[in-house]
C-alpha positions as CSV (number, residue, x, y, z in Angstrom):
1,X,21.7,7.3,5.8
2,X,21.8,11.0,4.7
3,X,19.7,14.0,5.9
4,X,19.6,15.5,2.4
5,X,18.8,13.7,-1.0
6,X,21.0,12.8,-3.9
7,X,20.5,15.4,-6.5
8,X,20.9,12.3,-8.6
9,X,17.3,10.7,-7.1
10,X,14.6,10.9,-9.6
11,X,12.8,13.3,-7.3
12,X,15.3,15.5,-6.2
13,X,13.8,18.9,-5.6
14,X,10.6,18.0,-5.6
15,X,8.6,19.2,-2.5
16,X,5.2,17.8,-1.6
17,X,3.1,19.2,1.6
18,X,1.8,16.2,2.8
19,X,-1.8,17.3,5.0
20,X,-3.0,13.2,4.4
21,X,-2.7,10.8,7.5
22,X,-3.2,7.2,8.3
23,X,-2.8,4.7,5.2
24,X,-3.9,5.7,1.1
25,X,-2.1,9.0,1.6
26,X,1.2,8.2,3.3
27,X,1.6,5.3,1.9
28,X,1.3,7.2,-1.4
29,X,4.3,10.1,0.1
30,X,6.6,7.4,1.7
31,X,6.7,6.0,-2.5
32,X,7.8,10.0,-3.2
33,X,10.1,10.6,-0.2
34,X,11.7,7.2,-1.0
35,X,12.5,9.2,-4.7
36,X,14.3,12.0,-3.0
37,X,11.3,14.1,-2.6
38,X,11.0,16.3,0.6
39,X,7.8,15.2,1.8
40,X,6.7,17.7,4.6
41,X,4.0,16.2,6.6
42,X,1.3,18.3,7.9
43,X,-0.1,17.2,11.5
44,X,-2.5,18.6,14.2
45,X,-0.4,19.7,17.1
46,X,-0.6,17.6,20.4
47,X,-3.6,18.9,22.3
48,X,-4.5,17.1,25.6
49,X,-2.6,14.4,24.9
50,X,-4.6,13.8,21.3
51,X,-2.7,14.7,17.9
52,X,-0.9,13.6,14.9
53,X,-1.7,11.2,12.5
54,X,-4.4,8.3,14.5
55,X,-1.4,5.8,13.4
56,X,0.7,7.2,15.9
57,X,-1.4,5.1,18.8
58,X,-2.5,2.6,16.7
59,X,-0.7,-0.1,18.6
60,X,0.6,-1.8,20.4
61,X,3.4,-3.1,18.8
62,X,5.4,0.4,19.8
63,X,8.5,1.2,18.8
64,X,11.0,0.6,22.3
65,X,13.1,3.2,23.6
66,X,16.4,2.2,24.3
67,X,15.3,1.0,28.0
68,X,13.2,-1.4,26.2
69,X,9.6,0.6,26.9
70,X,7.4,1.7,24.7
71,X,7.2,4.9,23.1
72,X,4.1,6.9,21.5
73,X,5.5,5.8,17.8
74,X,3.5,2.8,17.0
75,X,4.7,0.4,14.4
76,X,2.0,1.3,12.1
77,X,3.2,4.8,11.7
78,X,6.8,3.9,11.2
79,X,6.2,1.8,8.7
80,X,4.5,4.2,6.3
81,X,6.5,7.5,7.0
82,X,10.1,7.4,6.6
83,X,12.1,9.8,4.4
84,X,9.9,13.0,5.4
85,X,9.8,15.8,7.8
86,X,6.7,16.5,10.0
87,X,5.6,19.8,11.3
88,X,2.4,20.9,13.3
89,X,-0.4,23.3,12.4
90,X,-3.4,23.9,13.5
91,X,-5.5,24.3,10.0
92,X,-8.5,25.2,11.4
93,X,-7.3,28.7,12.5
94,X,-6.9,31.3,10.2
95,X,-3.4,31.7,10.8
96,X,-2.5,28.0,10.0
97,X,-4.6,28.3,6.7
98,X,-2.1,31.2,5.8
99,X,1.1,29.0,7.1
100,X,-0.3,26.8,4.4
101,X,-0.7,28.6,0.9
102,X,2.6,30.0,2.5
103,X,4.5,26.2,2.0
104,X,2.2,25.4,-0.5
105,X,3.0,28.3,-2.8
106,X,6.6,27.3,-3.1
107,X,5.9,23.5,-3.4
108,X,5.5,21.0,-6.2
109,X,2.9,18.6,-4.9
110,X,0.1,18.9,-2.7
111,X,-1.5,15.8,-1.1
112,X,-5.0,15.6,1.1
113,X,-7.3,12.7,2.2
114,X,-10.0,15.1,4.3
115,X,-13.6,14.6,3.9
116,X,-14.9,16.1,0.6
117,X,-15.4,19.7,1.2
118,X,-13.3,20.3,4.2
119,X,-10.8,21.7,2.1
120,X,-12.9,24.6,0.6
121,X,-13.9,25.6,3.9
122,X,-10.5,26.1,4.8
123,X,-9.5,27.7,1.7
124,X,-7.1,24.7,0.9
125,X,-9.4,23.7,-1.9
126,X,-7.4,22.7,-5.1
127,X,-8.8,26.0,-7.5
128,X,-7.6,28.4,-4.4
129,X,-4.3,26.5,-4.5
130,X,-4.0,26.2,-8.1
131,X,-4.8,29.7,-8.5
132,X,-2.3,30.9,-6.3
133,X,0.3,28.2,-7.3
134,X,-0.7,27.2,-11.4
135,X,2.5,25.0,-11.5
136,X,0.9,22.7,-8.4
137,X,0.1,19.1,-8.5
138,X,-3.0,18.9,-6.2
139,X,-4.1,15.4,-5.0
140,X,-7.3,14.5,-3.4
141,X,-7.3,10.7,-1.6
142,X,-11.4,9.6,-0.3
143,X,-13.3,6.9,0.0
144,X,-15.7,7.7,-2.9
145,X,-14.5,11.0,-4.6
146,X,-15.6,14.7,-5.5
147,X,-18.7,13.3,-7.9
148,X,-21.3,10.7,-7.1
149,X,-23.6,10.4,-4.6
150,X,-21.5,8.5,-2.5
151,X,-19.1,11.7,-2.5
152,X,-20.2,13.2,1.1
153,X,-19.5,9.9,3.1
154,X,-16.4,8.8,4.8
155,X,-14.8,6.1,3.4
156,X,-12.7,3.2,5.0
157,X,-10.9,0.5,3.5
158,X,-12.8,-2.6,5.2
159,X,-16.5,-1.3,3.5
160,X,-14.6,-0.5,0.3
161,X,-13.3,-4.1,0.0
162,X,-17.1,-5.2,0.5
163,X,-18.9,-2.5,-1.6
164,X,-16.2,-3.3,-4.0
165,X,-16.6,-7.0,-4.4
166,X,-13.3,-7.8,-3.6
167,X,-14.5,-9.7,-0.4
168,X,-17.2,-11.5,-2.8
169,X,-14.3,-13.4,-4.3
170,X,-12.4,-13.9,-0.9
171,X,-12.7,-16.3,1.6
172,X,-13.5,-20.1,1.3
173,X,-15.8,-21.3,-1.3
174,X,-19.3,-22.5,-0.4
175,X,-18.6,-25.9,-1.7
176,X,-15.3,-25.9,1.2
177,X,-17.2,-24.7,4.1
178,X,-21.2,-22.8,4.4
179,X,-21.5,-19.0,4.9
180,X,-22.5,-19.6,8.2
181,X,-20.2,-21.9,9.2
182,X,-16.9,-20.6,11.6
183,X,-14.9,-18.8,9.1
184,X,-17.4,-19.4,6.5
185,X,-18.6,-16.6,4.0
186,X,-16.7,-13.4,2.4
187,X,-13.3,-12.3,3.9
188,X,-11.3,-9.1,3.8
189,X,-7.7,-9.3,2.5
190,X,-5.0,-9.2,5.5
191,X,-3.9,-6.0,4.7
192,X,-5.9,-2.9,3.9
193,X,-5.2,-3.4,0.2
194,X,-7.6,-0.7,-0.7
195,X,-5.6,1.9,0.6
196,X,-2.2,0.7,-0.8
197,X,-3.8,0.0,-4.0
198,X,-5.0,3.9,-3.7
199,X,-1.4,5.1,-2.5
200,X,0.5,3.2,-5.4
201,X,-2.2,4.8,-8.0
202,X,-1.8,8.2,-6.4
203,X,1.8,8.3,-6.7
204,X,1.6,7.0,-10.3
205,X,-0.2,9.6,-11.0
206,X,1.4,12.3,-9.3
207,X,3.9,11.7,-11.4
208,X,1.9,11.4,-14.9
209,X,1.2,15.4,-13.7
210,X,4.5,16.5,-12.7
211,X,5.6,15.7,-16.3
212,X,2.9,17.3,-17.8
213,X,3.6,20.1,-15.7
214,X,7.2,20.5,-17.1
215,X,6.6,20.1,-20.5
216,X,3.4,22.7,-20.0
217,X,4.0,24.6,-16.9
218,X,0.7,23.9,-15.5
219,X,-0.4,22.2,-12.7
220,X,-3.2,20.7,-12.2
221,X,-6.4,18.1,-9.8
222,X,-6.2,14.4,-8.9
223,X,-8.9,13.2,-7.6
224,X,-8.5,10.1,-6.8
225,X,-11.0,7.4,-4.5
226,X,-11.0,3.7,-2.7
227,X,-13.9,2.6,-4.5
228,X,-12.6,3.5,-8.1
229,X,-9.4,1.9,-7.2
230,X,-11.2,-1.2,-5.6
231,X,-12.6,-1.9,-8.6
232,X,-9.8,-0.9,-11.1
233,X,-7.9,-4.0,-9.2
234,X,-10.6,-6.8,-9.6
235,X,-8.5,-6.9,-12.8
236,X,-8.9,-10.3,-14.4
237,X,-12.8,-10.7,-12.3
238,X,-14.2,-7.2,-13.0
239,X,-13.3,-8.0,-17.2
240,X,-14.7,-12.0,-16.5
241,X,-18.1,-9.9,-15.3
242,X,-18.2,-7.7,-17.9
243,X,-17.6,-10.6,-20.7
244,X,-20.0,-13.2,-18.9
245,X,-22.6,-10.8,-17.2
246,X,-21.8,-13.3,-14.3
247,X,-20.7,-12.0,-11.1
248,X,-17.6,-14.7,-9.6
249,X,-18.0,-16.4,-6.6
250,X,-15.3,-17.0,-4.4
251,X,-12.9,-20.0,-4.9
252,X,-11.2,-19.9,-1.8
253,X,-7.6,-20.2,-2.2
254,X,-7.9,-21.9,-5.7
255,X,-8.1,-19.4,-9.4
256,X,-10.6,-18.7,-11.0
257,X,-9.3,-18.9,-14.2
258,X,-6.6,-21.3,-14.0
259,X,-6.4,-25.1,-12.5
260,X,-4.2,-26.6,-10.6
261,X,-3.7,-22.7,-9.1
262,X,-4.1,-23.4,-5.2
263,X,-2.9,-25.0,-2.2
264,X,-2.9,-28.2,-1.7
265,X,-2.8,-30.2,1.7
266,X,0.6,-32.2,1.6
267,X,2.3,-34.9,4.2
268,X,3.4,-32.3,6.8
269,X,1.3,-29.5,5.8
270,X,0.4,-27.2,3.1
271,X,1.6,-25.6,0.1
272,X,1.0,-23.4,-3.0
273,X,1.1,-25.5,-6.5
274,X,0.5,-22.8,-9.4
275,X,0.6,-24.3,-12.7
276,X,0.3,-21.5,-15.0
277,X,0.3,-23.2,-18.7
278,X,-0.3,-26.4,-20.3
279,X,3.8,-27.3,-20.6
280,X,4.2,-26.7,-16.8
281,X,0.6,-29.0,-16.0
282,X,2.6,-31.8,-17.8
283,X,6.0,-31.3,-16.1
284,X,3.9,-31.4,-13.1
285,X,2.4,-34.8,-14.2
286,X,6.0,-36.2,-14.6
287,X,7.2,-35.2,-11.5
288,X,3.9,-37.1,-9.6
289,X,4.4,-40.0,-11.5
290,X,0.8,-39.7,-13.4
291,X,1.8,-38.2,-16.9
292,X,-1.4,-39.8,-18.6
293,X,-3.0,-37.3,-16.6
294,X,-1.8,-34.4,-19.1
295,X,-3.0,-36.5,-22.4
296,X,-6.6,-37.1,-20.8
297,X,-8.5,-34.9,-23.3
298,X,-10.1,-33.4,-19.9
299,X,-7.3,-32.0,-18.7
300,X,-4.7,-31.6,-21.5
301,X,-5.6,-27.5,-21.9
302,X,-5.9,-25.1,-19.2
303,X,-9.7,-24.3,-20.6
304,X,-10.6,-28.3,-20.3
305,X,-9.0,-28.3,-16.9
306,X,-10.8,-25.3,-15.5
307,X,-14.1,-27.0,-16.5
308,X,-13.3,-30.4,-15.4
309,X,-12.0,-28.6,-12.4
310,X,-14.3,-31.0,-10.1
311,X,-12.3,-34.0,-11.1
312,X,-9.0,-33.3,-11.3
313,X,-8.7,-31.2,-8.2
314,X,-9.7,-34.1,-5.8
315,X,-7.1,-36.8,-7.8
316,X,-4.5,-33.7,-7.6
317,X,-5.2,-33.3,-3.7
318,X,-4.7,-37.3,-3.1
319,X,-1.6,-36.9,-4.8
320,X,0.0,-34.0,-3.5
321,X,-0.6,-36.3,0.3
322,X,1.8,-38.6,-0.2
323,X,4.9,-36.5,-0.2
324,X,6.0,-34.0,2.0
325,X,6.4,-30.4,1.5
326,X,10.5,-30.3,1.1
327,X,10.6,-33.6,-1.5
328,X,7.8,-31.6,-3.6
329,X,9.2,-28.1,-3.4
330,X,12.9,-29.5,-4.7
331,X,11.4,-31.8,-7.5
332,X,8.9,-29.2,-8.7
333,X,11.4,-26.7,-8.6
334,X,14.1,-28.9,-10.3
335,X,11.7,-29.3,-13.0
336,X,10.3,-25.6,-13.0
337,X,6.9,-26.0,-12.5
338,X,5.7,-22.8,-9.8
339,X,5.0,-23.8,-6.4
340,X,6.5,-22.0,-3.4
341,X,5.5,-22.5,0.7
342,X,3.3,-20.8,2.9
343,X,5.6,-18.4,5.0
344,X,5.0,-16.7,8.3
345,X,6.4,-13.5,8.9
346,X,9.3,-14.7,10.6
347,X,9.6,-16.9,7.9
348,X,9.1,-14.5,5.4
349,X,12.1,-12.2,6.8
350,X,14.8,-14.8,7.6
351,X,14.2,-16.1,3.5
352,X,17.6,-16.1,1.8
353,X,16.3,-14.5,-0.9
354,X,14.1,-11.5,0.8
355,X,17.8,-11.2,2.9
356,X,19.5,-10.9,-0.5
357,X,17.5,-8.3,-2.1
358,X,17.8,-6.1,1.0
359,X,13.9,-6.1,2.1
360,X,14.8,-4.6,5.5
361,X,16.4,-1.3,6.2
362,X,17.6,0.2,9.9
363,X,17.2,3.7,10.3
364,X,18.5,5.3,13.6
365,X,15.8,7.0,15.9
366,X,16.0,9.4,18.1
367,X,14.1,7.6,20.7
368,X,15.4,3.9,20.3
369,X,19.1,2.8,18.8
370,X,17.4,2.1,15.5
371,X,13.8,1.4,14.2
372,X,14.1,-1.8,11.3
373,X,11.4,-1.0,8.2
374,X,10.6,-2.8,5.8
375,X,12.6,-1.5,2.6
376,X,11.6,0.1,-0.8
377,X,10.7,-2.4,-3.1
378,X,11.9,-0.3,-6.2
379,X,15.8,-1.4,-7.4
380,X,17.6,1.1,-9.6
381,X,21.0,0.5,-11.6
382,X,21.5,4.2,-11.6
383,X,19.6,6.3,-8.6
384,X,19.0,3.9,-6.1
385,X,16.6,4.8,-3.5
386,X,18.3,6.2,-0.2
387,X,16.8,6.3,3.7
388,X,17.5,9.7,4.6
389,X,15.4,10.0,7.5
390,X,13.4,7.7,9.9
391,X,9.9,8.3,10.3
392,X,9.7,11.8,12.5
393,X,8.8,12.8,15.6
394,X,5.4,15.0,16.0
395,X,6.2,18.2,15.1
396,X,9.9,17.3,14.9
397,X,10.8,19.6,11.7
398,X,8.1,22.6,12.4
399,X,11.1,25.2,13.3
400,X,13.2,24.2,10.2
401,X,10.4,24.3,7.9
402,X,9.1,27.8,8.6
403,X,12.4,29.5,8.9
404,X,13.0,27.4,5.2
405,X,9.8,29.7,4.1
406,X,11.2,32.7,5.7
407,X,9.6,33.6,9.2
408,X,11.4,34.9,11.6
409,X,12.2,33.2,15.1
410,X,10.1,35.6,16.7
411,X,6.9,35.3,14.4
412,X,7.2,31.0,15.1
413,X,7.6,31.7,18.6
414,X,4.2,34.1,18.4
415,X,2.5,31.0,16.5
416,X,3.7,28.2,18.9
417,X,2.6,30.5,22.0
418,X,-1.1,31.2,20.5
419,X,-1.5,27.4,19.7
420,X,-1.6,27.4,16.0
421,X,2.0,25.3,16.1
C-alpha cells in the first residue's frame, strides 16, 4: 500500500471534492480513487456525537479495534470509501461555503447527492462553481433529478426499485407461490442496486467529461438520477415493453427470455442451469440421458422452448432430481453447458477462483491491525489499480488538505475553534 498514487494510474492528478455520502455517490468516488484520483471527502463535523456520512453507524457489523471491540467505522462505510481523504466542514456557515469554492477552484471533479436546490442556497450550485472554475466537472447524484415533477422529492433506492419496475419483475412468480402468500409478491434486489447502478454510471460519465474537457478546456453539469438509471437497467425488459406494449411479470428465478435459464431443485439441493443457445440445450440433453428432447419440434429453438415453457420446465425439474449437485456440476461442465452453484458468502470468498483473481484486499487501519475489503473489480496489464489508503477516519485529512490549499496553521486553528471544522 502507498500513501500517494502512481503517476502511471489512469487518474493520476485528478482531484475530485467529494460533498456525496451514503451509497450512489461514494460508490461512484471509491471507482475514481481506485484510478489514482485524490478523492477528498467532504463531511459534517462531529457534533453531539452525530456527524459524517449516516454509513458510519450504519451497523453493526463494526470494524474491531485491535482489543476485538467495536469501533464507530461500520462495515458499510469501509466498504465504499477506501483510497480517499476525509475532511470536515460545516457547509452551512458562510465560512465553510468559502473553504469550498476554495478546494473546488483548484479541483477537477466535483461530486454532490444533496436534495435539489440545497446547493444553490449554499452557493455550491454547479453555474457558481462552473463560473468560478470553467475547467470543472460538476456531478449531481438524486433520486429523480433537476427536471420533472418528481425533482423536489428525496429519493431512496428501495422506492426507486418499485417506481422503477424492477421489483415488478422480482420475486416469485404468481404461478410459484400467490402475492399474498409468505414471501409471495414483488421483491427488492439484495443489494441496493439502484444506487450502484447510479455510481457506476456517474463515474462513466465523469469521465466521458473529463475528456471533453481536455480536448476543449471546458467543464461542464452531470445530472444524473436513480430513477433514470433504474430504468436504463431494465435493459432486455424495458425494450421487451416497448416492442410488445406488455408490461413483464415476474418469473421468479427463471428468464424471461430464455428456457431452461433458472434453478432447478436437485438431489441435495439447488442449483443454477443456464442454457443460453440451442447447441448448449442439446449438450444438456446428452448429458441427462434425454437427447430426443432437443429434436422435439417444441423444444429444438430457444423461441419454441420459451413458449412451450410450461412443459418442458416440469420434465426438466424431474430430471435435474435424480442427481446430485456435484455429479451435475462436473458433467455439465465437462460438456460446457453453463450452470454454476448457489454460494453463500462464505462460500463465495473461500472460491478458488474469487481467491485467484485477488477479490479481497487488506488495508491497515489505524484503529484495528487491518480492515479486509472487497477488491476492485477492474484488472489492468499496464496501470493496475493500487490501495493507497483505507477508508479514513472522520475528519482525518482536514489539516493536510487546507494547508495543501494554502491556509495557514493559525487561520485552521481559527476555523476548528469557531466550529466550522
Amino acid at each position: 500500500m502507498t500513501d500517494t498514487p502512481s503517476s502511471s494510474l489512469p487518474l493520476a492528478g485528478v482531484r475530485v471534492l467529494d460533498l456525496s455520502r451514503v451509497l450512489a455517490g461514494p460508490w461512484c468516488t471509491q471507482t475514481l480513487a481506485d484510478l489514482g484520483a485524490d478523492v477528498i471527502k467532504v463531511e459534517r463535523p462531529l457534533r453531539d456525537g452525530v456527524g459524517g456520512d449516516d454509513t458510519r453507524g450504519w451497523g453493526p457489523p463494526f470494524l474491531h479495534d485491535r482489543e476485538g471491540r467495536d469501533t464507530a467505522e461500520a462495515a458499510y462505510y469501509l466498504g465504499t470509501n477506501r483510497n480517499k481523504r476525509s475532511i470536515t466542514v460545516d457547509i452551512a456557515r458562510p465560512e465553510g461555503q468559502a473553504l469550498i469554492r476554495r478546494l473546488a477552484a483548484r479541483s477537477d471533479v466535483f461530486v454532490e447527492n444533496f436534495k435539489v436546490g440545497d446547493m444553490a442556497r449554499y452557493g455550491l450550485d454547479s453555474a457558481s462553481l462552473l463560473a468560478l472554475n470553467p475547467r470543472l466537472v460538476y456531478c449531481s447524484i438524486t433520486g429523480f433529478g433537476q427536471t420533472g415533477p418528481y425533482r423536489d422529492r428525496a429519493g431512496y433506492d428501495y422506492a426507486v426499485q418499485g417506481m422503477g419496475g424492477l421489483m415488478s419483475v422480482t420475486g416469485p412468480s404468481r404461478q410459484e407461490i400467490a402475492d399474498d402468500a409468505p414471501g409471495g409478491g414483488p421483491q427488492k434486489v439484495g443489494v441496493a442496486v439502484a444506487d450502484l447502478f447510479t455510481g457506476m454510471y456517474a463515474s462513466t460519465a465523469i469521465l466521458a467529461a473529463l475528456r471533453h474537457r481536455d480536448l476543449s478546456g471546458c467543464g461542464q453539469a452531470i445530472d444524473m438520477a436513480l430513477l433514470d438509471t433504474q430504468v436504463a437497467m431494465l435493459a432486455n425488459l424495458g425494450a421487451n415493453y416497448l416492442v410488445t406494449g406488455v408490461a413483464p411479470q415476474r418469473a421468479g428465478n427463471a428468464h424471461q427470455n430464455i428456457v431452461p435459464y433458472q434453478v432447478f431443485e436437485v438431489a441435495d439441493g439447488h442449483m443454477i442451469l443456464a442454457v443460453g443457445n440451442d447447441g448448449q440445450f442439446a449438450k444438456f440433453c446428452e448429458v441427462a440421458g434425454r437427447a430426443e428432447l432437443s429434436l422435439d419440434a417444441r423444444f429444438a429453438r430457444n423461441a419454441d422452448r420459451v413458449r412451450h415453457r410450461a412443459v418442458l420446465v416440469p420434465l426438466l425439474a424431474e430430471l435435474m432430481r435424480t442427481r446430485t449437485k456435484a455429479d451435475w456440476l462436473a458433467a455439465l461442465e465437462a460438456a460446457k453447458v453453463p450452470c454454476g452453484p448457489i454460494n453463500d458468502l462464505a462460500e463465495v470468498f473461500a472460491d478458488p477462483q474469487v481467491r485467484a483473481r485477488g477479490m479481497t484486499v487488506d488495508l491497515p487501519h489505524p484503529l484495528a491491525d487491518h480492515v479486509r475489503l472487497v477488491a476492485s473489480p477492474m484488472k489492468f496489464s499496464a496501470t493496475p489499480v493500487q490501495y493507497r489508503r483505507p477508508p479514513p477516519l472522520l475528519g482525518e485529512h482536514t489539516d493536510e488538505v487546507l494547508r495543501e490549499a494554502g491556509l495557514a496553521g493559525e487561520e485552521i486553528a481559527a476555523l476548528r475553534a469557531a466550529g466550522v471544522l
